[in-house]
C-alpha positions as CSV (number, residue, x, y, z in Angstrom):
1,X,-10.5,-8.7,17.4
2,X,-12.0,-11.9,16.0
3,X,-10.6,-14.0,13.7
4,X,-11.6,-13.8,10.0
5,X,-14.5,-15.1,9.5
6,X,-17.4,-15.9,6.3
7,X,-21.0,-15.8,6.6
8,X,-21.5,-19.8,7.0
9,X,-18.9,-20.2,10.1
10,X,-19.8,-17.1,11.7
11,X,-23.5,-18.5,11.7
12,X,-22.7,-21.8,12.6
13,X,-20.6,-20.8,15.9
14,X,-23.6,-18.1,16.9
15,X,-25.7,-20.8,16.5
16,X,-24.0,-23.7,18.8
17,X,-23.1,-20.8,21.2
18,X,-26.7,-19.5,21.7
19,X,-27.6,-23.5,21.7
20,X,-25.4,-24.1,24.5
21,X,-26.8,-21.2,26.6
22,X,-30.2,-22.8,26.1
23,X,-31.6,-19.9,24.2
24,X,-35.2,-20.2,23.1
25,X,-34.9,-20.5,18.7
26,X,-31.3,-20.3,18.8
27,X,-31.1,-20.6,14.7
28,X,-33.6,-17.5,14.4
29,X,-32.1,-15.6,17.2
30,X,-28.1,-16.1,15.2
31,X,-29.8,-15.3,12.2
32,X,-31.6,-12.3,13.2
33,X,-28.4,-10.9,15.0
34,X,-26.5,-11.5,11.7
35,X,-28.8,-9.7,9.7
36,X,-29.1,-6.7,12.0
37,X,-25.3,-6.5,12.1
38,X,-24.9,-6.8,8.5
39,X,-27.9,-4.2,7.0
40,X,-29.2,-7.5,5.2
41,X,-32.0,-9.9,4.7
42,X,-32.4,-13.7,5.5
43,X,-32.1,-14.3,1.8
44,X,-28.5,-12.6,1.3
45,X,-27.2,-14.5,4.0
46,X,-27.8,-17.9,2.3
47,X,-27.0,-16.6,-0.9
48,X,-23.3,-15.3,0.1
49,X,-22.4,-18.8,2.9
50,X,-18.9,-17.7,1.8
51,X,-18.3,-13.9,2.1
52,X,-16.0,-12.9,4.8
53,X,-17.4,-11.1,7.0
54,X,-15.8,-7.0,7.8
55,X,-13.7,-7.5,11.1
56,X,-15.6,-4.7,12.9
57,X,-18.8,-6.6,12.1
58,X,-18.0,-9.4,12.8
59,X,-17.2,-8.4,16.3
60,X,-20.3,-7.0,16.6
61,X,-22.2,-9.8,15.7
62,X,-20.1,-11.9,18.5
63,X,-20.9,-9.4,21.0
64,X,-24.3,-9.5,19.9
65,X,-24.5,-13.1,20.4
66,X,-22.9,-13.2,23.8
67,X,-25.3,-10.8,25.1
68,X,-28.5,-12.7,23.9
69,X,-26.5,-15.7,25.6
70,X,-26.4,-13.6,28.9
71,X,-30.3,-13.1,28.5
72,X,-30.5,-10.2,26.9
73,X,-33.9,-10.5,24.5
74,X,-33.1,-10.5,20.3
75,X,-35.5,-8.0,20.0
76,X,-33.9,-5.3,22.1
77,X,-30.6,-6.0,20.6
78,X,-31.9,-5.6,16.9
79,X,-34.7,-2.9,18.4
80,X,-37.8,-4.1,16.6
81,X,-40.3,-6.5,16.4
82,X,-43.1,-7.2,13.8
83,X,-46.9,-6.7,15.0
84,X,-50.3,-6.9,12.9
85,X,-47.7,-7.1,9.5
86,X,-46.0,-3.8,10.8
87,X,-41.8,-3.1,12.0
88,X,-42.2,-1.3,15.4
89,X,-39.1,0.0,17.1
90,X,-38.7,-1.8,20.7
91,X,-36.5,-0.5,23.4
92,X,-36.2,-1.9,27.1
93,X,-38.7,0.8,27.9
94,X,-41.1,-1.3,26.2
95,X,-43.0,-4.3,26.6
96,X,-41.9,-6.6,23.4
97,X,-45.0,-7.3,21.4
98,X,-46.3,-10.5,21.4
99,X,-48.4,-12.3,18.4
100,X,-51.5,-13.4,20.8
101,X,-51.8,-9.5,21.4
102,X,-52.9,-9.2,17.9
103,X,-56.4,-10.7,18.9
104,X,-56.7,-7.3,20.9
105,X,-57.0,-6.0,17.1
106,X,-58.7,-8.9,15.9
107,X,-62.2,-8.6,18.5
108,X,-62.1,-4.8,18.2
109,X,-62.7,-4.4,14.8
110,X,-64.8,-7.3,14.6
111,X,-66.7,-5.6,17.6
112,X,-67.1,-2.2,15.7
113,X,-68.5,-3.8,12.8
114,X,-69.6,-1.4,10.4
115,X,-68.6,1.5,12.5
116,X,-65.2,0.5,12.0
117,X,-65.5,1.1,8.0
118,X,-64.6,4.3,6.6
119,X,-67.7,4.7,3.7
120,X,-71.3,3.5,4.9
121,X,-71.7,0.7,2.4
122,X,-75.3,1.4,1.8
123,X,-75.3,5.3,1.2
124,X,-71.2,5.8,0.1
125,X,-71.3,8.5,2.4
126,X,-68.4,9.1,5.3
127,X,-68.7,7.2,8.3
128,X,-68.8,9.1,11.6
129,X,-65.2,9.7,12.8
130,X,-64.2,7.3,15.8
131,X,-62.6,7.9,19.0
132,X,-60.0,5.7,20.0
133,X,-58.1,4.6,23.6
134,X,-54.9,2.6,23.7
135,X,-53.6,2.0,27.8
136,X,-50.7,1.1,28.4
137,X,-49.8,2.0,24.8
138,X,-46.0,0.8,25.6
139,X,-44.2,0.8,22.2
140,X,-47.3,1.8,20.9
141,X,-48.2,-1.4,18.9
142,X,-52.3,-1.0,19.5
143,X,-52.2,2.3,19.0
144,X,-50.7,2.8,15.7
145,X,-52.2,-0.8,14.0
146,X,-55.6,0.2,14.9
147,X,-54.5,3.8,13.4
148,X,-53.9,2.1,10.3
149,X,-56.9,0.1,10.4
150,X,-59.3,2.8,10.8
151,X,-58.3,5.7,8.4
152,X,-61.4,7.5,10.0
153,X,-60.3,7.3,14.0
154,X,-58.2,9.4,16.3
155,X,-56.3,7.7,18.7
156,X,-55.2,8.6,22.2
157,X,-52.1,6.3,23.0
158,X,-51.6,6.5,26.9
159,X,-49.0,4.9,29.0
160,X,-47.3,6.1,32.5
161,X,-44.1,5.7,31.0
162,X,-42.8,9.3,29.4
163,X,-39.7,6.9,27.8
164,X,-42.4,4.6,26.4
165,X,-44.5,7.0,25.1
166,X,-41.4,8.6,23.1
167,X,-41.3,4.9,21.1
168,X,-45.0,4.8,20.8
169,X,-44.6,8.6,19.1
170,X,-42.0,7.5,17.2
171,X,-43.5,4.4,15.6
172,X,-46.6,6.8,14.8
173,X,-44.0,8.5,12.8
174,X,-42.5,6.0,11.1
175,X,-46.4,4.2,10.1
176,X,-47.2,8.0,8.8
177,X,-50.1,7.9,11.7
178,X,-49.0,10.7,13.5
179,X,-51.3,12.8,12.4
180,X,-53.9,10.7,14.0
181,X,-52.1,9.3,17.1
182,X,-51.8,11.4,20.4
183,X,-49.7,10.2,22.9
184,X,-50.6,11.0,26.4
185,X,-48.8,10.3,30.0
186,X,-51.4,9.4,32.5
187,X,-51.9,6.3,35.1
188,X,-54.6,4.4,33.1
189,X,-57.1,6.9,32.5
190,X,-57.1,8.8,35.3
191,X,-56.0,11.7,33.2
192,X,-59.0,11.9,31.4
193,X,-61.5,10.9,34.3
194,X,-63.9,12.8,35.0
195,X,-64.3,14.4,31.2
196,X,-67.7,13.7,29.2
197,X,-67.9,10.1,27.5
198,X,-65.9,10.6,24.5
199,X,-64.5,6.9,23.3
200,X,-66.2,4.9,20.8
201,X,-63.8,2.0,22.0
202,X,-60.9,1.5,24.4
203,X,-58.2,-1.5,24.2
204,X,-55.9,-2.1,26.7
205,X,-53.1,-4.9,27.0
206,X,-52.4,-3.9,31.1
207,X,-50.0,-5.2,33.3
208,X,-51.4,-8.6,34.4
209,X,-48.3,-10.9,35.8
210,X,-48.8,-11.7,39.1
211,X,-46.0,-10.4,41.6
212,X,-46.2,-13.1,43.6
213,X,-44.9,-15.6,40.1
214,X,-42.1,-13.0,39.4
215,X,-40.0,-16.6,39.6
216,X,-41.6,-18.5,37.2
217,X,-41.2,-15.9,34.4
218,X,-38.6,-16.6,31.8
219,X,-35.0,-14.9,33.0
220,X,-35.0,-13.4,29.4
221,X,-38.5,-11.7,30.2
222,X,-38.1,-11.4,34.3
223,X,-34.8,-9.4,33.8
224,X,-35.0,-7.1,30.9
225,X,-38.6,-6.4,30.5
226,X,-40.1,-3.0,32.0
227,X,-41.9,-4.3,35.5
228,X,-44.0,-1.7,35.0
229,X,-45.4,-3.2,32.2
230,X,-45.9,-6.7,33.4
231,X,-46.6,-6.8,36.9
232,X,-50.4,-5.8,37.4
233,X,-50.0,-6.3,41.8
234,X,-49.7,-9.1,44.0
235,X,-51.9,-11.9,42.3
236,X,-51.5,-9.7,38.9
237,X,-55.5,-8.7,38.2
238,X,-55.4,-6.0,40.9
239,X,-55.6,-3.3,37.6
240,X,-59.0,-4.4,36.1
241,X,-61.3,-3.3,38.7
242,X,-59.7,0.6,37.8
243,X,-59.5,0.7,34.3
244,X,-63.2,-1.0,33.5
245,X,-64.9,1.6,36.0
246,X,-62.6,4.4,34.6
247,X,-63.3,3.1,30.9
248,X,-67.3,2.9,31.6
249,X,-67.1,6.8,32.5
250,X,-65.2,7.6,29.5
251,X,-66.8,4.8,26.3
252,X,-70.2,6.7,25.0
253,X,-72.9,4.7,24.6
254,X,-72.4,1.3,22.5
255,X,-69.0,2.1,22.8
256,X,-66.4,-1.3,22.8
257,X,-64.2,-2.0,25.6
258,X,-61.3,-5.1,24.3
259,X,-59.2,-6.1,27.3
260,X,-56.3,-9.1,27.1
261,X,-56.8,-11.2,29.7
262,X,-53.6,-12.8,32.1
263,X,-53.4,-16.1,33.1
264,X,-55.9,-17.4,34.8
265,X,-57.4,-14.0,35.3
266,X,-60.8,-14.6,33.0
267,X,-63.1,-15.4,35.8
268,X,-62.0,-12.4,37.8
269,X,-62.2,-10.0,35.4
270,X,-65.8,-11.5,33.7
271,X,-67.1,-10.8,36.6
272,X,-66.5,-7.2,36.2
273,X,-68.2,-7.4,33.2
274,X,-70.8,-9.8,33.3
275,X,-74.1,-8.9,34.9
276,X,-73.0,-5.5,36.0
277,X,-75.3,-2.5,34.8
278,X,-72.9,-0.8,32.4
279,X,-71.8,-3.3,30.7
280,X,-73.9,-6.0,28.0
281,X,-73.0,-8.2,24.8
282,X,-69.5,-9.5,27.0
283,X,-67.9,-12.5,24.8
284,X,-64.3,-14.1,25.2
285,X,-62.2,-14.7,22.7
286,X,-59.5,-17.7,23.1
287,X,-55.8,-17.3,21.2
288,X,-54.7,-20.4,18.9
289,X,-53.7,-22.3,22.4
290,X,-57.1,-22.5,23.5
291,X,-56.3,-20.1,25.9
292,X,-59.3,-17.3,26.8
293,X,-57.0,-13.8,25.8
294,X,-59.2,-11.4,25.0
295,X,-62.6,-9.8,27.0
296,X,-64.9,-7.7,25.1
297,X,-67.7,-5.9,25.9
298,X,-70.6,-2.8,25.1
299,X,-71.4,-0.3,27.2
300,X,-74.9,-0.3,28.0
């Protein structure tokens, strides 16, 4: 058992330890773990430096911090992570949410337009109810943030992943969007090929790491993160061909397609797009590096 300890030391020590291990934010990662071990917020913390923390919890906080140390990432040791201004659940069946995924939200419901309001603001009357896709839902983050977004859409969260779609189900659940949300275990779409053209818009964050740079990832990422989720084949675009032809069967007509694009996968995957018969109106939408993140386009 660890010696006694108060808030302020028992920081302080995470702190230098997950400094020395070279961990990424080492301040927010100790503080983080101290507040999941505790039950408390960032502001109790600094308001009690000199409480003594319970024995038991304090060993858990120091075995906490040695296992973010080893690699382990914060959020699957506290088991959530914020997206779009919601708490989602995370587990290593997941793929951890990542803020430059919210522009995946951002294009399609600037994309929808006034289809993606729930009262015509001309007549008051109801807009027409929208059909919604989510591949590779994962923990579900799409899914349930464009639930919550559009009171007037049903959304199909799909993912190949039966433990994954059990976190996506759950965080439905706990953003009171079950109702709306469906979770469904097919490769892509291939589930639903072959069905009439029932999506007003489909989003997808696919896998799009390269294989063949498994090396470069970070260790934190490389070694706890589902490959399933990252790794879209060899040189990591070998997905996008599938999932635009399967979504062009599927979207009706003026129906959205929003894609997040890989590294240095945008003139691949415009090429899909651009020019091609099904598809018009394609734009590209670049994250707050500068950095071209998101594809959009209509089918024709």
């Amino acid at each position: 058992m660890a010696l006694a300890m108060d808030n302020r030391t028992a920081l302080r020590e995470a702190i230098a330890t997950l400094r020395a291990a070279q961990v990424p934010s080492h301040t927010l990662a100790a503080e983080l773990l101290l507040m999941h071990a505790l039950g408390r917020d960032r502001a109790w913390i600094y308001t009690h430096p000199e409480d003594a923390l319970d024995p038991a919890i304090l060993d858990r906080y120091l075995a906490l911090v040695e296992r973010r140390a080893a690699g382990e990432p914060t959020q699957y040791l506290i088991g959530k992570q914020e997206f779009w201004g919601l708490e989602f659940e995370v587990t290593p069946a997941v793929l951890i949410p990542r803020p430059e995924t919210e522009h995946v939200v951002e294009v399609a419901l600037e994309r929808l337009g006034p289809r993606g309001i729930k009262i015509n603001m001309a007549t008051g009357a109801p807009s027409p109810s929208l059909n919604v896709a989510d591949i590779g839902t994962g923990s579900g983050c799409l899914a349930v943030a464009l639930a919550c977004e559009l009171p007037h859409a049903e959304v199909c969260a799909i993912d190949i992943s039966s433990p994954a779609l059990a976190v996506a189900a759950r965080n439905a659940v706990r953003h009171g969007v079950s109702d709306r949300v469906r979770v469904v275990q097919s490769d892509l779409l291939a589930s639903l090929h072959g069905g009439e053209a029932s999506f007003d818009l489909i989003v997808s964050n696919p896998p799009y790491v390269a294989r063949n740079d498994a090396d470069q990832l970070p260790p934190d990422v490389r070694n706890h993160e589902p490959e399933s989720a990252l790794f879209g084949g060899p040189t990591g675009v070998e997905m996008y061909a599938r999932l635009i032809d399967q979504a062009a069967a599927l979207l009706k007509r003026r129906g959205i397609l929003v894609l997040e694009l890989g590294y240095n996968s945008l003139a691949h995957v415009r090429g899909l797009l651009y020019g091609q018969p099904a598809w018009v109106n394609v734009s590209v939408t670049n994250d707050l590096a500068g950095i071209p993140r998101v594809i959009a386009a209509e089918r024709a």
